[in-house]
N, C-alpha and C positions, 0 to 999 in steps of 0.2 A: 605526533598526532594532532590536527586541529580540533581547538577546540570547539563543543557544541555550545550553537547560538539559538537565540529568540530571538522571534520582530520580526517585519515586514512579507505581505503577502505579496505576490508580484504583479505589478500594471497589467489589466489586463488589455490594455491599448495598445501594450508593445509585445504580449507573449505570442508566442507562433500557435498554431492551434495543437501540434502533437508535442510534449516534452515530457521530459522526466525529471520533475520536482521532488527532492527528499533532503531531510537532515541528514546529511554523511558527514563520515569522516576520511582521512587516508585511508583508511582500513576496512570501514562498517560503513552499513546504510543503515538506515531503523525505518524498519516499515509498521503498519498495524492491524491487530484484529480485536474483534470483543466477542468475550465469551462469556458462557455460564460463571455464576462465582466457583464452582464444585471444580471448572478447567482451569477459569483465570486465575482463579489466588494460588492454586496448587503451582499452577506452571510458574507465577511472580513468585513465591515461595524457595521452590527448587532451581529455578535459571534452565528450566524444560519442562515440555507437555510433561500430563499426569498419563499414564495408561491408560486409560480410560477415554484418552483425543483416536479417533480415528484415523492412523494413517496410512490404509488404504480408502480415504476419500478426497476429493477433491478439495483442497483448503487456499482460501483467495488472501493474498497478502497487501497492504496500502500504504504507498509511500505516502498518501496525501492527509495528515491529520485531519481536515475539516471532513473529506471525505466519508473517514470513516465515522466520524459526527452525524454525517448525513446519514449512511447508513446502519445506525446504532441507533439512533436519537438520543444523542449526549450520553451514551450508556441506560437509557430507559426502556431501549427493546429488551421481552422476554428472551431468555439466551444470550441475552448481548449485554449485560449490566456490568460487567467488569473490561473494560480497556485496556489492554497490554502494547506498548511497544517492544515492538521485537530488534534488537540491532543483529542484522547478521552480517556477514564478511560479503563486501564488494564482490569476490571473487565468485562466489553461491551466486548473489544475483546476477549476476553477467553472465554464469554458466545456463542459469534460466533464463535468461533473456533470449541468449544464441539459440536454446533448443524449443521456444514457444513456438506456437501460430498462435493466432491472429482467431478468434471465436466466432469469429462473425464469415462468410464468404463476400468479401471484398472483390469486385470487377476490376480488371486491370491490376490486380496485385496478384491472384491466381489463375493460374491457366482456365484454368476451369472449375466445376463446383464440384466435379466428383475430385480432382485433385488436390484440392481443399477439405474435403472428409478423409481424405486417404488422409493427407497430415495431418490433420487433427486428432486422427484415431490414433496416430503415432507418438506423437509430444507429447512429455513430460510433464511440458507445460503451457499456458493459453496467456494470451492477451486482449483486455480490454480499455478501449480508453471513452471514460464516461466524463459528461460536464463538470469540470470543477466546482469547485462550490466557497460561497462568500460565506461571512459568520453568521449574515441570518439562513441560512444554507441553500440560497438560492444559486441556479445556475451559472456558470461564467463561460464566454464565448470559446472558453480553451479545455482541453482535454486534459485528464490526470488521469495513469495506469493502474490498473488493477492488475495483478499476477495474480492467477491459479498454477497450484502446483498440484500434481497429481503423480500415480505411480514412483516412478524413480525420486523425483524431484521433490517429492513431500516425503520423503523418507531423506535423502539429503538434509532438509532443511532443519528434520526435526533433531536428525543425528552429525549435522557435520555442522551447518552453517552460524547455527545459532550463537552468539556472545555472548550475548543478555538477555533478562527477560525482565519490565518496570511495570507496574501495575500505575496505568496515568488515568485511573478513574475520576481521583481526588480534580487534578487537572481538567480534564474534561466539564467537570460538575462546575468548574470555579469560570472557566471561561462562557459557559452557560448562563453561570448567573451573569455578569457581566452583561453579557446580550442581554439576556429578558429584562436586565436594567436599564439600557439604552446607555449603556458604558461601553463603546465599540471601541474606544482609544483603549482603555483599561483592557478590554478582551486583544484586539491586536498585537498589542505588548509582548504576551501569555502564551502564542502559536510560537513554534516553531519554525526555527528560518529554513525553511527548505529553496536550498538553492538548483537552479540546475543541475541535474546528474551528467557528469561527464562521460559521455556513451557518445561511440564512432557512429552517425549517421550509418556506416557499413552493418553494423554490429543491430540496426533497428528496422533496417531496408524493408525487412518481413513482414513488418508490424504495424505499418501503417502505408498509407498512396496517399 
């Protein structure tokens, strides 16, 4: 199994505008969410949701650590004060990737608009791909995926796919400070190497034009 790195975020001179960026391994991806402390410390605790997680609703997973910085605010959102990274098995994400659409009605990727609600109402699961984001969490010219998992695919995740479960509030808080100090090298350091996810252009054709 390779090991998990830190450092560098990717140029964004040379990144293409749609990719899949995450810490993996041979085995796992780690993606992330933030929750209540009552969901996060229980699930970091246990190595799974508490009862009490919802899984008939729609639950959005983040390869992209700054991402969910962005939208968390460093774990400072109401609801959102505890950060977990989630490692699940390659194989989970790739099974949700083949059965997403696409959230938005995209021209020239679906026939048409009603046949893009007809999928959508069907899939498991959804894709978006929103501005990446820098350490002071401003936009970047490239896109990073958001997964919702819904029906099928959030009950999978919560029951087959999951490895681990790391509560990186500590983390988040620390490369936060960092920034607010104008410590950006010291912050840099601290992320996550997320490298390119190795996914068949075939396997993402849906997902993006």
């Amino acid at each position: 199994m390779a090991p998990v790195k830190w450092g560098d975020h990717p140029d964004p001179v040379t990144e293409p505008k749609h990719r899949i960026r995450a810490l993996h391994t041979d085995a796992m991806v780690t993606v992330y969410q933030a929750y209540s402390p009552e969901i996060g410390l229980a699930a970091a605790r246990e190595g799974r949701f508490p009862a009490v997680w919802q899984r008939d609703r729609m639950t959005w997973i983040k390869p992209s650590f700054l991402w969910m910085m962005y939208r968390c605010g460093w774990g400072t959102k109401e609801g959102q004060e505890r950060v977990l990274a989630v490692e699940i098995t390659r194989e989970g994400f790739e099974w949700a990737l083949r059965h997403a659409c696409l959230s938005h009605y995209e021209r020239g990727l679906h026939p048409h608009r009603d046949a893009w609600k007809h999928q959508l109402k069907r899939a498991p699961a959804r894709v978006q791909w929103d501005p990446e984001r820098d350490l002071r969490l401003q936009p970047l010219p490239y896109r990073t995926l958001q997964l919702g998992l819904g029906g099928a695919a959030a009950h999978l995740y919560a029951d087959e796919w999951i490895v681990s479960i790391t509560d990186v509030t500590a983390l988040a808080r620390l490369v936060h400070a960092h920034v607010q100090g104008g410590e950006l090298d010291a912050a840099q350091q601290l992320l996550p190497q997320e490298r390119p996810y190795p996914v068949s252009d075939e396997d993402l054709a849906h997902l993006y034009r």
